[in-house]
N, C-alpha and C positions, 0 to 999 in steps of 0.2 A: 783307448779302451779304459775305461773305468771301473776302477777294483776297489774293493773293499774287504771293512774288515775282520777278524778270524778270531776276537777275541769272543771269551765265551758270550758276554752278554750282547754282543754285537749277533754272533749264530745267531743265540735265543731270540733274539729280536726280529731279526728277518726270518728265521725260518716260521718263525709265529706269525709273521705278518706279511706275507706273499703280494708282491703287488697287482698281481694278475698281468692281464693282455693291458692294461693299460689302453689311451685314448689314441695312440700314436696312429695305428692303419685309419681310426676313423679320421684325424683331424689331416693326415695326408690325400686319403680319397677324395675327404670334402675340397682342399685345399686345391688339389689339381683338377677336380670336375669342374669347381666354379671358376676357375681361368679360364678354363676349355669352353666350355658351352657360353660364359660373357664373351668371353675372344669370339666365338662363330658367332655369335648374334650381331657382334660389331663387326666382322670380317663380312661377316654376308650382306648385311646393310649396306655398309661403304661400299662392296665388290657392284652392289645393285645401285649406288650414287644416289641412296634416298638422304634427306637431312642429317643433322647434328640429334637435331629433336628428338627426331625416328628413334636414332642409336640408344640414344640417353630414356624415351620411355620401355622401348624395348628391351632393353639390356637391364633397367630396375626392374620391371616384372620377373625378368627372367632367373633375377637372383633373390629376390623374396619369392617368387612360385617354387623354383626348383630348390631352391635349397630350401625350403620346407619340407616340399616333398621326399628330398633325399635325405632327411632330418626323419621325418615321420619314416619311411621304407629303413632306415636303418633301426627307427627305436623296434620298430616290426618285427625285422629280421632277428634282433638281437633278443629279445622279449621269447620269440620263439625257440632260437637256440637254450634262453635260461628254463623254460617252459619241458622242452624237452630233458633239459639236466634233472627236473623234479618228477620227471614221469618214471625213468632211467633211478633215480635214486628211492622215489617209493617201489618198484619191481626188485628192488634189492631188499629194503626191507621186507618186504611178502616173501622174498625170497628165503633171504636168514629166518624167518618166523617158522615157515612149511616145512623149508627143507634145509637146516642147518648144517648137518653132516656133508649134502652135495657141495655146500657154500666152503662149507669149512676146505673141503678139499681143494676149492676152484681157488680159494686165498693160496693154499700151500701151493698149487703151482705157479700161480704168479710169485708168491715170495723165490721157488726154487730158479724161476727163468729170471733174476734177480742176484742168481750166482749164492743163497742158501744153500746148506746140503745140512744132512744127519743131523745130530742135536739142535748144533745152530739153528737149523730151520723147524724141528719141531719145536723148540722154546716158541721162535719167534712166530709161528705159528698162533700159536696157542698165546701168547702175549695179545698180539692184534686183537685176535677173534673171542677176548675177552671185553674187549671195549666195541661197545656197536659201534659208535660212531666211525670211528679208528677203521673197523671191521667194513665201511659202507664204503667208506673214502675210500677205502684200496681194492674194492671192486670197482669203484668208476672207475679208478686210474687204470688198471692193470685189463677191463674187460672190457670197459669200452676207450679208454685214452684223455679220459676228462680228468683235468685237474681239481683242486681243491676250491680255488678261488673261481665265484660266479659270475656272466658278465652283468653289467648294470647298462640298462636299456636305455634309460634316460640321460645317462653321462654321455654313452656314445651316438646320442640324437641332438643334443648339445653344442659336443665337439664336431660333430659333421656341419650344423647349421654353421657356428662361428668360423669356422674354417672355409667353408663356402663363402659366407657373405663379406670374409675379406678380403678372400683372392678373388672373388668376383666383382669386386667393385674396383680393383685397380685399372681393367681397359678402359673402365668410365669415366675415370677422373678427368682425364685429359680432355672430355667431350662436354661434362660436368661446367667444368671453368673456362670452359670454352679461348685453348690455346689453339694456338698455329701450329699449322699443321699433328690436328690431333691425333689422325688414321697412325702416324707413323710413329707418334711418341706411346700411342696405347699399343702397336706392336713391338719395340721397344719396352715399354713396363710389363708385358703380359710373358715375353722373353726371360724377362730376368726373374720373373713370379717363379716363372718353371725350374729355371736353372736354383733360386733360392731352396723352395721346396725341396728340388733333391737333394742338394749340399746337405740341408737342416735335417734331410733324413739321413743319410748317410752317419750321423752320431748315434745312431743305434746299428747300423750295420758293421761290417767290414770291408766295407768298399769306402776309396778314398772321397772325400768331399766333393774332388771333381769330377769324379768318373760319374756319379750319381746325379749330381749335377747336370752333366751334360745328356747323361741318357732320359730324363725325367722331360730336360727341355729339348731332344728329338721330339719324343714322343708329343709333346704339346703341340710342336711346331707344327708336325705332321699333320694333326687335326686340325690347328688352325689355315693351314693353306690348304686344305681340300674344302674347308667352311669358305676362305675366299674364293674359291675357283667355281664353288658351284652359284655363291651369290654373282660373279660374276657375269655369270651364262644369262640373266637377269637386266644386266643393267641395260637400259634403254639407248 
């Protein structure tokens, strides 16, 4: 667990400087989709006994198409989430404009469900709803649950692409450099992709390295052997 520190200017520093959601969900999503769907494109090939060739053109398409795609559908998704924060923060501004008194009060009960009461809470009150900005920010928080810091669309269509296209080129390698018996060393690397990725995630959780680990590389697994069982049904 990683702690930090309490000195004043260390607060003032971080409290000023919020790091937000950070790139972490994007670069793990991208990270374990591009295993998953290379692993099924090379598990359904092999299951189906088409070439080396086959795997290795398929399996590139599929990780410059899709993880574009899921590069572009994230900057998307994420664009819109920021889009909706500015719809939601000018409806607050019209709102303080029209009707300040309603607003003023809507502040006081979120400062009060905050554990404020009597004086303290009418100062601070009356502190916030002196500064707009101040006054804007604590109606997202408190009325709709939005924090301070915005996402950024383009970082997290970035980290989704890079994240994909590294875990997705590892089943390939083996087929790439054309090894022996490659079916079994890209199931093998595509295994340990998984199990890495949850370990590596688990430094932001509270679960242990291995537990994360191993439940990351179920879940992989499971989609990769129902990808072989169906290319299987296939092979000639």
């Amino acid at each position: 667990m990683q702690d930090h520190g309490h000195s004043q200017s260390e607060v003032s520093a971080r409290i000023n400087s919020p790091p937000g959601r950070g790139v972490l969900r994007d670069v793990v999503y991208g990270g374990i989709d591009g295993s998953v769907t290379t692993f099924a494109i090379v598990a359904g090939v092999a299951g189906a006994g088409l070439s080396p060739f086959v795997i290795v053109a398929l399996g590139l398409a599929n990780v410059l198409a899709d993880g574009f795609s899921m590069a572009a559908g994230n900057y998307s998704g994420t664009k819109a989430e920021l889009d909706n924060i500015r719809r939601l923060r000018a409806i607050e501004e019209r709102h303080i404009t029209l009707y300040p008194d309603g607003e003023r009060l809507e502040a006081r009960e979120i400062l009060a469900q905050k554990g404020l009461q009597g004086r303290v809470l009418d100062e601070a009150t009356e502190a916030i709803t002196a500064n707009r900005e101040n006054w804007i920010n604590l109606m997202l928080d408190g009325e709709y649950g939005l924090g301070s810091v915005d996402p950024h669309p383009m970082r997290a269509a970035v980290a989704t692409f890079a994240a994909f296209l590294v875990a997705g080129m590892i089943p390939l390698l083996p087929f790439i450099f054309g090894l022996d018996n490659a079916f079994s060393l890209s199931v093998w690397m595509t295994m340990g992709t998984f199990f890495a990725i949850g370990a590596l995630k688990s430094r932001w959780s509270l679960s242990p390295w291995w537990r994360s680990g191993i439940e990351t590389f179920l879940i992989g697994g499971a989609a990769a052997a129902i990808a072989f069982y169906v290319g299987s049904l296939f092979h000639p």
